[in-house]
DSSP file (Angstrom, degrees, kcal/mol; ACC not computed):
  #  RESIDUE AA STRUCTURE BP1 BP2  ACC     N-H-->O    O-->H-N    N-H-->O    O-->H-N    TCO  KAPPA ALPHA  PHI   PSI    X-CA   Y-CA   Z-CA
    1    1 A X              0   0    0      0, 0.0     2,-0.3     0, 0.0     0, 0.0   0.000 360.0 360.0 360.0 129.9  -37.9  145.4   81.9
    2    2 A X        -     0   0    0      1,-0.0     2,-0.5    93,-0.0   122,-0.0  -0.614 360.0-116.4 -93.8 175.8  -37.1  146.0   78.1
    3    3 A X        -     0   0    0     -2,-0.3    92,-1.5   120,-0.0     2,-0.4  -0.732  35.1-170.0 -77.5 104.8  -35.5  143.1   75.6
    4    4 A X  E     -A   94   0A   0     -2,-0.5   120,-2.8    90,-0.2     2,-0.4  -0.901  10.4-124.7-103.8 146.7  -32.0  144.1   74.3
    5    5 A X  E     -AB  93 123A   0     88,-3.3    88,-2.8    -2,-0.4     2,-0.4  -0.970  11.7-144.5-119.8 154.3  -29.9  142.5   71.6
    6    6 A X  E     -A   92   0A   0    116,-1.1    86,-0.2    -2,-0.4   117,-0.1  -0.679  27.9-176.0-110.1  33.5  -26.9  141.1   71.2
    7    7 A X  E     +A   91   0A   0     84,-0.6    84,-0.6    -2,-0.4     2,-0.5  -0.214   6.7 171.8 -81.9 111.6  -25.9  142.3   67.4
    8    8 A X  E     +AC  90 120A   0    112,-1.1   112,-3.6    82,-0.2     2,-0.3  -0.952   3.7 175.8-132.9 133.2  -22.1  140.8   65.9
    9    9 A X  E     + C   0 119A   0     80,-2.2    80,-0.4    -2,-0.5   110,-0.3  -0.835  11.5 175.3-125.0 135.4  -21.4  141.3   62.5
   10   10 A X        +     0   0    0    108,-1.2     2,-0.2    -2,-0.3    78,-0.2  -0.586  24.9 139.8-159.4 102.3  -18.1  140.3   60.7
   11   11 A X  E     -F   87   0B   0     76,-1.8    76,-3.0    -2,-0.2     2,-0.3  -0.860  48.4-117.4-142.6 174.0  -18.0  140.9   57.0
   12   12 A X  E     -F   86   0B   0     -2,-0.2   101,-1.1    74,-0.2   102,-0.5  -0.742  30.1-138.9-107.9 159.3  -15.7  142.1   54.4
   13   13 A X  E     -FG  85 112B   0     72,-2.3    72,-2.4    -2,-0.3    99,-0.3  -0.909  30.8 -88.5-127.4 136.2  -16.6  145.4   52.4
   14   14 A X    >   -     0   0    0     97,-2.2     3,-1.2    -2,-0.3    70,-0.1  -0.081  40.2-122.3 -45.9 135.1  -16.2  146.2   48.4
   15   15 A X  T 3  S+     0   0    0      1,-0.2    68,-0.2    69,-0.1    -1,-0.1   0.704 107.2  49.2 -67.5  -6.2  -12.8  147.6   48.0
   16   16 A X  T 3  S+     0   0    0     66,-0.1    -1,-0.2     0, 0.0     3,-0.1  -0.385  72.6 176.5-126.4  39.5  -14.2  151.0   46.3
   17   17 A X    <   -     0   0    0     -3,-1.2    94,-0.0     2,-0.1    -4,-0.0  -0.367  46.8-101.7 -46.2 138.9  -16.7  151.5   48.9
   18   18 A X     >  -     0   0    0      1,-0.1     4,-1.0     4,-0.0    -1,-0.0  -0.102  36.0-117.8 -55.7 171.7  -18.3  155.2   47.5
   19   19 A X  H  > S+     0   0    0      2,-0.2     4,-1.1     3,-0.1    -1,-0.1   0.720 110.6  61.4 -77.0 -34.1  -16.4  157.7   50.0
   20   20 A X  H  > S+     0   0    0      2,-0.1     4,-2.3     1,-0.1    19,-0.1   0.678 102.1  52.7 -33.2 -43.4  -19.9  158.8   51.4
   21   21 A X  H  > S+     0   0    0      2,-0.2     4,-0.7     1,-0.1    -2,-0.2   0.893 109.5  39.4 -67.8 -46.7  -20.4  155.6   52.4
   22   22 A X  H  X S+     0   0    0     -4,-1.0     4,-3.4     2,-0.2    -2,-0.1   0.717 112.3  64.3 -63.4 -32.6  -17.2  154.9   54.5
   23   23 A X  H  X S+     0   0    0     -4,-1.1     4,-2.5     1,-0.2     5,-0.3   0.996 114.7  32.5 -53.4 -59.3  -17.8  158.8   55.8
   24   24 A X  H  X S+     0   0    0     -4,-2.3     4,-2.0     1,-0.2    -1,-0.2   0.639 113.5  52.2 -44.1 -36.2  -21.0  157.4   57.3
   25   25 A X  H  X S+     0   0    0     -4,-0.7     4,-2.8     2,-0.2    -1,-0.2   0.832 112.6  56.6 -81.7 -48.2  -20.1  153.8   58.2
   26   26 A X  H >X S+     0   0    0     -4,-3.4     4,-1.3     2,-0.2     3,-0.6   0.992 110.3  43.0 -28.2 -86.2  -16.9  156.0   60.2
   27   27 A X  H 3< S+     0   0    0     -4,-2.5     3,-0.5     6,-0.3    26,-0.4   0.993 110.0  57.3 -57.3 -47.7  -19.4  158.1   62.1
   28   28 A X  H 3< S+     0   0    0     -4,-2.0    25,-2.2    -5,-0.3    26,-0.6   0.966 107.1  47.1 -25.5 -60.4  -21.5  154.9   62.8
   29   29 A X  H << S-     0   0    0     -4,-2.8    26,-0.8    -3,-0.6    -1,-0.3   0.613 122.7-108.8 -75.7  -9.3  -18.6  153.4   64.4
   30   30 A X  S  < S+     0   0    0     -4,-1.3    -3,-0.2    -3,-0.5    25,-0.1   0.976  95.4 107.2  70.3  54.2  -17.8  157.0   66.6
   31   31 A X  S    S+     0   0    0     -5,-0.2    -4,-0.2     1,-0.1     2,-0.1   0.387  72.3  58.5-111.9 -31.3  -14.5  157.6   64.2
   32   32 A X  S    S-     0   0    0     -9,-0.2     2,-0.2     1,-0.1    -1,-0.1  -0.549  81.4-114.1-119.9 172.4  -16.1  160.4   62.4
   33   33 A X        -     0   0    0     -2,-0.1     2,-0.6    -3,-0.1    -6,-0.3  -0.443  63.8 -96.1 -67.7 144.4  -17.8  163.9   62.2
   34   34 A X        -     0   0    0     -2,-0.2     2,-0.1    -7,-0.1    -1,-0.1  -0.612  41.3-119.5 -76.1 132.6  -21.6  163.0   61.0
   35   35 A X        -     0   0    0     -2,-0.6     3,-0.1   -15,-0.1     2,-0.1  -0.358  21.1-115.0 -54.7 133.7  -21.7  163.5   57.3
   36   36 A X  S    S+     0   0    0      1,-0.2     2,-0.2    -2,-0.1    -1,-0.1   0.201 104.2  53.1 -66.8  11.4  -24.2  166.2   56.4
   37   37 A X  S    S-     0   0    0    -17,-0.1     2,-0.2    -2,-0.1    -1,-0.2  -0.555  70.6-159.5-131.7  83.4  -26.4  163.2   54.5
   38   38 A X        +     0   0    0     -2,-0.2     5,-0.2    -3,-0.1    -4,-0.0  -0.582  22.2 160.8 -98.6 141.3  -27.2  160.2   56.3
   39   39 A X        +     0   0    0     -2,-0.2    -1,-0.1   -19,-0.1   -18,-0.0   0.451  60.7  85.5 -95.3 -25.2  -28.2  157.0   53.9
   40   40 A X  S    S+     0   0    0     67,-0.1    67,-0.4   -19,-0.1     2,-0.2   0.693 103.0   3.0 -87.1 -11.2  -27.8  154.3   56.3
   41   41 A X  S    S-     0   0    0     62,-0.1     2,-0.6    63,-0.1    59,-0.1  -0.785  74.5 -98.6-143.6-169.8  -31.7  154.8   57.8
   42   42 A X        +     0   0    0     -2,-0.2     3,-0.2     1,-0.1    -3,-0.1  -0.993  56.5 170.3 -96.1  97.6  -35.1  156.7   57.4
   43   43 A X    >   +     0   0    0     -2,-0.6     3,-0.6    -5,-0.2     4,-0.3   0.631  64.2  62.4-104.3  -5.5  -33.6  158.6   60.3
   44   44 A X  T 3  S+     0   0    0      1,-0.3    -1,-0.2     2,-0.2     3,-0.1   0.763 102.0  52.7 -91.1 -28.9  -36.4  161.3   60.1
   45   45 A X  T 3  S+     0   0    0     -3,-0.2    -1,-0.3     1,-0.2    -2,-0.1  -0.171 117.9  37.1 -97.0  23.8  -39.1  158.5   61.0
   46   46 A X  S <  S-     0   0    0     -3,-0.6     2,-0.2     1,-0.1    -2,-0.2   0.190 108.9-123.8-141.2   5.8  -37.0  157.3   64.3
   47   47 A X        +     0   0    0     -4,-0.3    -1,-0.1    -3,-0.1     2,-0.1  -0.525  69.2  21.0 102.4-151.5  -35.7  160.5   65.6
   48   48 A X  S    S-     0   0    0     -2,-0.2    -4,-0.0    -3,-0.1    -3,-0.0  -0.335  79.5-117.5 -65.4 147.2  -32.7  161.8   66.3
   49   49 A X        -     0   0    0     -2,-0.1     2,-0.3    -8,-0.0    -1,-0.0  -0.358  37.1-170.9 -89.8 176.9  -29.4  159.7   64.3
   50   50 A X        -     0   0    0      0, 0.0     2,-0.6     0, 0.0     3,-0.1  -0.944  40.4 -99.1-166.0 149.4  -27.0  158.0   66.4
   51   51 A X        +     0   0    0     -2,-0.3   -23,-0.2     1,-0.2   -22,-0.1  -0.638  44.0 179.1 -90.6 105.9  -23.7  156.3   66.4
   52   52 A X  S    S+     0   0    0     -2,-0.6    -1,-0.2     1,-0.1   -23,-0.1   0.696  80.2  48.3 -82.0 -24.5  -25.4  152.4   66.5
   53   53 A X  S    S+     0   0    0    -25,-2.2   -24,-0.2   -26,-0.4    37,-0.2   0.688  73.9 131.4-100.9  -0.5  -22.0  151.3   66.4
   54   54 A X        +     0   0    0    -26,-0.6   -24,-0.2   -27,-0.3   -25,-0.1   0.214  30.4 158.8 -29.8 126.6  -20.4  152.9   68.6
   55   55 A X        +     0   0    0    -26,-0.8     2,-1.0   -25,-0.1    12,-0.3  -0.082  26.7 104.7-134.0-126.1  -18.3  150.8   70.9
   56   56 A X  S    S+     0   0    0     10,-0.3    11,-0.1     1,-0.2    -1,-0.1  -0.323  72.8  87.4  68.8 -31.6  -15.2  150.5   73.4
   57   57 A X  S    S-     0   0    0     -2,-1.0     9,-3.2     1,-0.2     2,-0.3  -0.025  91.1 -81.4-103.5-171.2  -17.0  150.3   76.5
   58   58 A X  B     -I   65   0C   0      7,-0.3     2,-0.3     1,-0.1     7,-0.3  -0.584  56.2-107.4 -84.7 135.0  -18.6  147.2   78.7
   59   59 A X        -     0   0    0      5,-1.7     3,-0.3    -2,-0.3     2,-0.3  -0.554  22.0-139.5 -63.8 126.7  -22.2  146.1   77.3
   60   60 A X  S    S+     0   0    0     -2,-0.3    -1,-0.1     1,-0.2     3,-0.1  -0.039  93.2  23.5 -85.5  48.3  -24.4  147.2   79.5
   61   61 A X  S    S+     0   0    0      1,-0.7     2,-0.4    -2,-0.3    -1,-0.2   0.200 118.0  59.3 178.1   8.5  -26.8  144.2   79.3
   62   62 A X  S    S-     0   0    0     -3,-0.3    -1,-0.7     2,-0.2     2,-0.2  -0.998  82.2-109.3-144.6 166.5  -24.3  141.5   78.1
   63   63 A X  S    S+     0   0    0     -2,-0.4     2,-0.2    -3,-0.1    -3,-0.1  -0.567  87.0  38.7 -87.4 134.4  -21.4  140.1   79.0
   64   64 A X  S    S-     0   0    0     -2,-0.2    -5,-1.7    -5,-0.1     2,-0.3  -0.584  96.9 -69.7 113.0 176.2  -18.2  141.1   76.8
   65   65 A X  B     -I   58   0C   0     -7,-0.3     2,-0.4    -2,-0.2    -7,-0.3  -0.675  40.0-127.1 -94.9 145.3  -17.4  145.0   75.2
   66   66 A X        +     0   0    0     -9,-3.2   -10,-0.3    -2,-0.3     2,-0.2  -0.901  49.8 173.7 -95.1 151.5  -19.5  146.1   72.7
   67   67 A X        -     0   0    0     -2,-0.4    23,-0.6   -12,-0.3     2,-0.2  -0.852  30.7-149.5-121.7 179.6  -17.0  147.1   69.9
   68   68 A X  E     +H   89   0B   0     -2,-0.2     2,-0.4    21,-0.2    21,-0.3  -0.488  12.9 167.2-162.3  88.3  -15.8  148.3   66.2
   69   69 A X  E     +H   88   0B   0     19,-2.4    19,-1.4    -2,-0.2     2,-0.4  -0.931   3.8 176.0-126.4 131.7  -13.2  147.9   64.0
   70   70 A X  E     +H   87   0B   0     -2,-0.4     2,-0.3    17,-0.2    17,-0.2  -0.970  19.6 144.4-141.7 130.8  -12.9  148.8   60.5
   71   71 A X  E     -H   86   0B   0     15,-2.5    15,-2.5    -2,-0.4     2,-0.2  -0.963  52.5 -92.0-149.2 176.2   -9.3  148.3   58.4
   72   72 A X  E     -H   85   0B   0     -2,-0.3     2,-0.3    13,-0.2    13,-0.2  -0.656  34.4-131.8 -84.7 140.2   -8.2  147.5   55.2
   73   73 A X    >   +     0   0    0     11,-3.5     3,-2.0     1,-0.2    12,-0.1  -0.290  33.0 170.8-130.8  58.9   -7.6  144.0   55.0
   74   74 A X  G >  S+     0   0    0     -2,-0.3     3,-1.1     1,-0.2    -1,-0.2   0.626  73.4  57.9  11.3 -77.7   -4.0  144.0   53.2
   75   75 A X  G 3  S+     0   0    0      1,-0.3    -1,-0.2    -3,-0.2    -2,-0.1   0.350 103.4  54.3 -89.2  26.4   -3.6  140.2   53.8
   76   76 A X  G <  S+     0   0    0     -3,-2.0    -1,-0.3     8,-0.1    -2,-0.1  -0.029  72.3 166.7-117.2  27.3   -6.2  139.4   52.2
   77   77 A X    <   -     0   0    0     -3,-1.1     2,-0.3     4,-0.1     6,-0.2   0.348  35.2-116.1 -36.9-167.9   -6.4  140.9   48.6
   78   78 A X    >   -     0   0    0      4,-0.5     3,-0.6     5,-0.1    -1,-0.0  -0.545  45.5 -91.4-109.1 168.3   -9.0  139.7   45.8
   79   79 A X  T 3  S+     0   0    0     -2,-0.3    -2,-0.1     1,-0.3    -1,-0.0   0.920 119.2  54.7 -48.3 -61.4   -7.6  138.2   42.9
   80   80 A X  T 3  S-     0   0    0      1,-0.1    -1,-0.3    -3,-0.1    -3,-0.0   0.428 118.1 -93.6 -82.3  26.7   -7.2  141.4   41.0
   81   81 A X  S <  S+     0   0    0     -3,-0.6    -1,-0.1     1,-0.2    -4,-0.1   0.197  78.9 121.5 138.9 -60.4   -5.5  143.2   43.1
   82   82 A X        -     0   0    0     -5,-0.1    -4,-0.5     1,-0.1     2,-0.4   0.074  51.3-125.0 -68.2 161.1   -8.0  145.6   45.5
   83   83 A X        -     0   0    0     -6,-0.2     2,-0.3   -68,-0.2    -9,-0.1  -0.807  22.5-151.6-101.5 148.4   -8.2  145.6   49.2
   84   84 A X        -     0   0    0     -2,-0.4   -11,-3.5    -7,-0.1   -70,-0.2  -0.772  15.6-108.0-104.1 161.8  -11.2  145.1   50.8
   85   85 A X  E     -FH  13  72B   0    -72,-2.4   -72,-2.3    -2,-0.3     2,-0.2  -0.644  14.4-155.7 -90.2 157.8  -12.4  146.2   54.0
   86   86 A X  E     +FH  12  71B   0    -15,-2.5   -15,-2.5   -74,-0.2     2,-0.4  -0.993  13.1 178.4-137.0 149.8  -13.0  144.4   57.0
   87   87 A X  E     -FH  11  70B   0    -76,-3.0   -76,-1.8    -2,-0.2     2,-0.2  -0.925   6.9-169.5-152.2 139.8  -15.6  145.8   59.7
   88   88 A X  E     - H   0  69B   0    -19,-1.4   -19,-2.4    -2,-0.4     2,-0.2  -0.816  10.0-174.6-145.2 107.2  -16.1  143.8   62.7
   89   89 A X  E     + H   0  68B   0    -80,-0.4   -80,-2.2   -21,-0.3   -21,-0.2  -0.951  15.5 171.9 -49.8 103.9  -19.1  145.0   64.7
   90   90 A X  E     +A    8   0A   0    -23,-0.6   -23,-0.3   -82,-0.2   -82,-0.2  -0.696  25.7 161.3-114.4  97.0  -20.6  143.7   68.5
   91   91 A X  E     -A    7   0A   0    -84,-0.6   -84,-0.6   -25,-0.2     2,-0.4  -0.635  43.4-134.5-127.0 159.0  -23.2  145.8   69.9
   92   92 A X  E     -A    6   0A   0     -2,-0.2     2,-0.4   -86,-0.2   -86,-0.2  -0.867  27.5-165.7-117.6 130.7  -25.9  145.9   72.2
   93   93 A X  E     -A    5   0A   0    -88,-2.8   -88,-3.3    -2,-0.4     2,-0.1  -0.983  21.7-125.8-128.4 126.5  -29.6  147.5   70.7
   94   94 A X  E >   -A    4   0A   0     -2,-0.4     3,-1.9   -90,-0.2   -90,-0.2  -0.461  30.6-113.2 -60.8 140.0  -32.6  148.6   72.9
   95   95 A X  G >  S+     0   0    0    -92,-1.5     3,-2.6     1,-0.3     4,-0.3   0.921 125.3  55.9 -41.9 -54.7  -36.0  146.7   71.7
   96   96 A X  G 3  S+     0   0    0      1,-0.3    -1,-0.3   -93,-0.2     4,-0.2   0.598 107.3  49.0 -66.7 -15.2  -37.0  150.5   70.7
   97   97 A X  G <> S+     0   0    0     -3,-1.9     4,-1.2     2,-0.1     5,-0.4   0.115  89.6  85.0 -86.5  -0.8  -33.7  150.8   68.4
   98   98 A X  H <> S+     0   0    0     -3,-2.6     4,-0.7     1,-0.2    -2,-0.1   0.740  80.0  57.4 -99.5   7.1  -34.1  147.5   66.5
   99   99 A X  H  > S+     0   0    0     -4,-0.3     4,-1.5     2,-0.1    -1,-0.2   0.924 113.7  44.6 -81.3 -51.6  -36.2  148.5   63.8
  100  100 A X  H  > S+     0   0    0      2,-0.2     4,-2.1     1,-0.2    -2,-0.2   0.712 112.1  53.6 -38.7 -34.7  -33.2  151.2   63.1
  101  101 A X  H  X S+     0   0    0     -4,-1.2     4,-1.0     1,-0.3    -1,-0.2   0.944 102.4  52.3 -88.3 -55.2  -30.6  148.7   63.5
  102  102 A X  H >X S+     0   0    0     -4,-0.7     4,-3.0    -5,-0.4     3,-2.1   0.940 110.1  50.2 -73.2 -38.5  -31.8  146.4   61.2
  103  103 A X  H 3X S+     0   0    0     -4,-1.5     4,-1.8     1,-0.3    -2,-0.2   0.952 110.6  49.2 -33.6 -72.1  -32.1  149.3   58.3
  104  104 A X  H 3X S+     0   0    0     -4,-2.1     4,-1.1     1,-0.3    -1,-0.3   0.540 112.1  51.5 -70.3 -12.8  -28.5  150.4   58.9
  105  105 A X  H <X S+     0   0    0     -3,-2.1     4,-0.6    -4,-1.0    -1,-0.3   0.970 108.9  53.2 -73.3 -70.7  -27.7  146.2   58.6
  106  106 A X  H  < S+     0   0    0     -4,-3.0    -2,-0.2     2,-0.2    -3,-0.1   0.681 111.1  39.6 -26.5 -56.1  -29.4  146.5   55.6
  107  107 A X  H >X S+     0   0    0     -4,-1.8     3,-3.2   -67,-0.4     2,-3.2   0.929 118.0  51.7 -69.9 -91.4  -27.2  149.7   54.0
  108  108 A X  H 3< S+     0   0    0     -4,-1.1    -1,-0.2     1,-0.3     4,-0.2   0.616 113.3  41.3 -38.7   0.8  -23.9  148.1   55.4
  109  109 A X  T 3< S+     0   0    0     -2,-3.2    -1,-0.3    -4,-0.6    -2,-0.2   0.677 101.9  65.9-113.7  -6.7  -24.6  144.6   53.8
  110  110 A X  T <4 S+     0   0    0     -3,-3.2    -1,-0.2    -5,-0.2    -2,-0.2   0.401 109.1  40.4 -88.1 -11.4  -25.7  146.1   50.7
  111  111 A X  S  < S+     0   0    0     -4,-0.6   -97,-2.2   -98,-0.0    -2,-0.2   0.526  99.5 103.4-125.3 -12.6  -21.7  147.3   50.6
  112  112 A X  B     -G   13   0B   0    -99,-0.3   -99,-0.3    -4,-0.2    -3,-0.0  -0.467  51.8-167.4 -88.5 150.9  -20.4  143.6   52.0
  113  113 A X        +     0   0    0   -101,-1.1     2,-0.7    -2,-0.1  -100,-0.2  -0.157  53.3 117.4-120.5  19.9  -18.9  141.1   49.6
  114  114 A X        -     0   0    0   -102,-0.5     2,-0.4    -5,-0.1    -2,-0.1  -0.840  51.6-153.7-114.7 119.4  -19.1  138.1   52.5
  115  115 A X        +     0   0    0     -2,-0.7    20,-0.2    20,-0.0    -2,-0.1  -0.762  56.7   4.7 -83.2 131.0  -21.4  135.2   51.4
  116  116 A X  E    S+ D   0 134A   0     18,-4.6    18,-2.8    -2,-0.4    -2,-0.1  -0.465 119.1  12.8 100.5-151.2  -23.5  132.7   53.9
  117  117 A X  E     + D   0 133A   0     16,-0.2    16,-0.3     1,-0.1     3,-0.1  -0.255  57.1 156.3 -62.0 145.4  -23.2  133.7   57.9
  118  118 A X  E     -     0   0A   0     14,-1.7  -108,-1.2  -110,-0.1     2,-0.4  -0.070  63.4 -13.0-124.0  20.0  -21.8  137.0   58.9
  119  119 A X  E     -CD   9 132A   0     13,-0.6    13,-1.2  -110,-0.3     2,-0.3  -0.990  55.7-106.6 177.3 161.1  -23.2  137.3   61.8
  120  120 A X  E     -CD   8 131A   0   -112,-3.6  -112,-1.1    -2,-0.4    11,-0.3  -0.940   9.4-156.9-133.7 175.7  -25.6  136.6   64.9
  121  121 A X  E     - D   0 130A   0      9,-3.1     9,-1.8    -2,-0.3     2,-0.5  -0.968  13.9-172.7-109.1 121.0  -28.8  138.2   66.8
  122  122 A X  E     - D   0 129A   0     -2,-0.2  -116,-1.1     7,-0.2     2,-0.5  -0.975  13.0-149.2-132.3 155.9  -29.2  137.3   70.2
  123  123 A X  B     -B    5   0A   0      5,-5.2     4,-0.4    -2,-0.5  -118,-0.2  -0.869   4.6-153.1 -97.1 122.6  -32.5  138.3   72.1
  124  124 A X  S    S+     0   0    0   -120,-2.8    -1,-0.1    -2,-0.5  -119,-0.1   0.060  91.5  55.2 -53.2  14.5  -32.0  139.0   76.1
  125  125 A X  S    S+     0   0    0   -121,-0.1    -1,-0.1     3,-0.1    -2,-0.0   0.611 124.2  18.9-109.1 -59.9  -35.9  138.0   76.9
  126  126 A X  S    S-     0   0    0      1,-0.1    -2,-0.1     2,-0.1     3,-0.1   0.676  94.7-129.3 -92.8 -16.2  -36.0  134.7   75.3
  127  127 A X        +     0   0    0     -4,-0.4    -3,-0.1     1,-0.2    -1,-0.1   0.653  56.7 143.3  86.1 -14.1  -32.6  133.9   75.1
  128  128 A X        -     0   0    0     -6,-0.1    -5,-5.2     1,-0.0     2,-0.3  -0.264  33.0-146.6 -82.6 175.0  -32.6  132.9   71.2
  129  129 A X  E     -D  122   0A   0     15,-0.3    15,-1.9    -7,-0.2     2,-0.4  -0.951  12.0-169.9-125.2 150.8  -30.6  133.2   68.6
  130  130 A X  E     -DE 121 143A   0     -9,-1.8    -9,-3.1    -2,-0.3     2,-0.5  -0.981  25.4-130.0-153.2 150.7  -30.6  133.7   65.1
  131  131 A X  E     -DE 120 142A   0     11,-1.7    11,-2.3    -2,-0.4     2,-0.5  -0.836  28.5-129.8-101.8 121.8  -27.5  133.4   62.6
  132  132 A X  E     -DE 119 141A   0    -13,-1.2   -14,-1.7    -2,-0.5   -13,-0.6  -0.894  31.1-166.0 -75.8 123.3  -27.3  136.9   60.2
  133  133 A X  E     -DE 117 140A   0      7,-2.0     7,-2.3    -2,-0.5     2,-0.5  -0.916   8.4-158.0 -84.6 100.7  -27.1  135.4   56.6
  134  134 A X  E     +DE 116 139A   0    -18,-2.8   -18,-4.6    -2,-0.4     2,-0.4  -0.868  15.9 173.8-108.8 128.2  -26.0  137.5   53.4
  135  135 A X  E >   - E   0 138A   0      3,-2.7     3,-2.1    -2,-0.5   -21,-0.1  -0.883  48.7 -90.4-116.8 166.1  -26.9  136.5   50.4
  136  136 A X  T 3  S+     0   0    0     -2,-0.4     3,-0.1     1,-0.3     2,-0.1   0.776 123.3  34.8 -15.3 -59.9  -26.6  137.9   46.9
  137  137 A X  T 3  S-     0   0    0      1,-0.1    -1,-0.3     0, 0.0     2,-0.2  -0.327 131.6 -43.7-106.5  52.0  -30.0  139.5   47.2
  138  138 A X  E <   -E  135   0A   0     -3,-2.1    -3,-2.7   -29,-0.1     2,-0.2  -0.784  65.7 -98.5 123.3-155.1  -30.5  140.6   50.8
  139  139 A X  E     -E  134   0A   0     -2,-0.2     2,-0.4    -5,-0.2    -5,-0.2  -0.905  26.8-148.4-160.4 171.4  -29.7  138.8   54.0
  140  140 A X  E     -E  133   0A   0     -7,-2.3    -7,-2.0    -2,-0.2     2,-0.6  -0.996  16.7-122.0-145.7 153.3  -32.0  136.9   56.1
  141  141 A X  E     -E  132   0A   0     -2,-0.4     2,-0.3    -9,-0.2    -9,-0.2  -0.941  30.2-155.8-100.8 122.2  -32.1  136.3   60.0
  142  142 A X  E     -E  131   0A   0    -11,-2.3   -11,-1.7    -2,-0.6   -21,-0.1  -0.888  12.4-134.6 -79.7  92.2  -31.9  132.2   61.0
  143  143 A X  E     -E  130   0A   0     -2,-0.3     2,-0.4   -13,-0.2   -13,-0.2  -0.487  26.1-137.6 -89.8 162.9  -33.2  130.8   64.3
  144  144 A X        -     0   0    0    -15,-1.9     2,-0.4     2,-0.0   -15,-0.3  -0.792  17.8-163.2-105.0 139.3  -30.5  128.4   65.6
  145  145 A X        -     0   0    0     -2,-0.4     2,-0.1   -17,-0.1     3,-0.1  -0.880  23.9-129.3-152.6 128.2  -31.7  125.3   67.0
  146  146 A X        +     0   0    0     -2,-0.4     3,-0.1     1,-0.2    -2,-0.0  -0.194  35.2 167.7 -53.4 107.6  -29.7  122.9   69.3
  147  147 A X        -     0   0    0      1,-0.4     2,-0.3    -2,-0.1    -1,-0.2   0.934  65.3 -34.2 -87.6 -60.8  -30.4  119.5   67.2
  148  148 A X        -     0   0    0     -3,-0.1    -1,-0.4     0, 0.0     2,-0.4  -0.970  69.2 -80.5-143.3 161.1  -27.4  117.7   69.3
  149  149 A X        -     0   0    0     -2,-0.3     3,-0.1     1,-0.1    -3,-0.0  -0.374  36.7-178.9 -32.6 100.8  -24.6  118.0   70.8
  150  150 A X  S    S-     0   0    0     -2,-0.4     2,-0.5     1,-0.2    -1,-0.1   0.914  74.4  -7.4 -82.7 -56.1  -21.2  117.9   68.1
  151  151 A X        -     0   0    0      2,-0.0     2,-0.5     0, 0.0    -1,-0.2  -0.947  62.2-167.5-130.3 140.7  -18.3  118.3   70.6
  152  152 A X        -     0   0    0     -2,-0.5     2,-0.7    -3,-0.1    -3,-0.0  -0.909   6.4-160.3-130.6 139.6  -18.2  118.9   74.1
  153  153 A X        -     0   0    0     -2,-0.5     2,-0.1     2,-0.0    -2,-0.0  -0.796  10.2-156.9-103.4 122.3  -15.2  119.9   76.1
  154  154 A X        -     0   0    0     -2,-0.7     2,-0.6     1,-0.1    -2,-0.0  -0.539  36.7-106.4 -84.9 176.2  -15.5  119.3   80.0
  155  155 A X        -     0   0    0     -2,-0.1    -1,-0.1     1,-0.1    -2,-0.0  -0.781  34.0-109.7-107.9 136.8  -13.3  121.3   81.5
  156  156 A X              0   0    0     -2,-0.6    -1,-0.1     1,-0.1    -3,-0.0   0.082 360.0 360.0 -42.0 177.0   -9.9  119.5   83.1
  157  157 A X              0   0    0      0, 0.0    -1,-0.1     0, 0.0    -2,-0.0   0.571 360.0 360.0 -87.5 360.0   -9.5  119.4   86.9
C-alpha cells in the first residue's frame, strides 16, 4: 500500500506576480493551457509535468475535496495600494510525487508574501502532521505534537 499526503496551503501572492509565473501557477491549478516553459520543478528529472494542483473532485485517499482557488484579494489591499493574490490549495500527493510537490511549494512560496504558518502536511502511513512555515528565507515543515488538550467541545445530546 503506498503513503499519500494531505497537502493545504493558504497564502497570499505579491501583487505583480511576473505574468509567467501566474501563467504557470493557472495551469497548476487546471485553469490554463501549459505554458511552453515550466519553472515551478526540474520537471525533466521526474517525468512527465502535471497539474499538482488540480482539484474539484473527492480526494481519493482523504476525506474532504481536494481543491484550488486563486483571486485577487480586493478586500484586502496593502497599504500602498496593490492587490495581492490569494491561492488556497488542498491536495492529495502519491509518496512517488512528493519530491515534485515540495519543488513546486518551493517556486510558489518564493512568490508568497504570508509570514509564519501557511499551511499543513499530513502523512496517511503514520498519521502525522507537520505545520508548512514561510519565512523570509525559505519555509520549513514542523511536526505537530499534541502537548495537551486547550479546548474541547463534547458534542450536545
Amino acid at each position: 500500500m503506498s503513503d499519500y499526503y494531505d497537502l493545504f496551503l493558504a497564502v497570499d501572492l505579491r501583487p505583480d506576480v511576473p505574468e509567467p509565473v501566474l501563467q504557470e501557477l493557472r495551469w497548476l491549478l487546471g485553469q490554463a493551457e501549459m505554458p511552453p516553459v515550466l519553472q515551478s520543478a526540474d520537471w525533466e528529472s521526474h517525468g512527465v509535468p502535471w497539474r499538482v494542483f488540480d482539484g474539484g473532485e473527492a480526494s481519493h485517499s482523504f476525506d474532504g475535496v481536494d481543491t484550488c482557488v486563486l483571486v485577487r484579494a480586493v478586500n484586502k489591499p496593502n497599504p500602498d495600494g496593490s492587490v495581492p493574490w490569494a491561492l488556497t490549495v488542498r491536495t492529495c500527493i502519491h509518496e512517488d510525487e512528493f519530491g515534485v510537490m515540495m519543488e513546486v511549494v518551493e517556486w510558489l512560496l518564493r512568490q508568497a508574501t504570508t509570514e509564519g504558518w501557511v499551511g499543513f502536511l499530513r502523512d496517511s502511513a503514520l498519521n502525522d502532521v507537520q505545520h508548512v512555515v514561510r519565512r523570509q528565507d525559505g519555509f520549513e515543515l514542523v511536526d505537530v505534537r499534541t502537548v495537551k488538550t486547550q479546548i474541547r467541545v463534547p458534542w450536545s445530546s
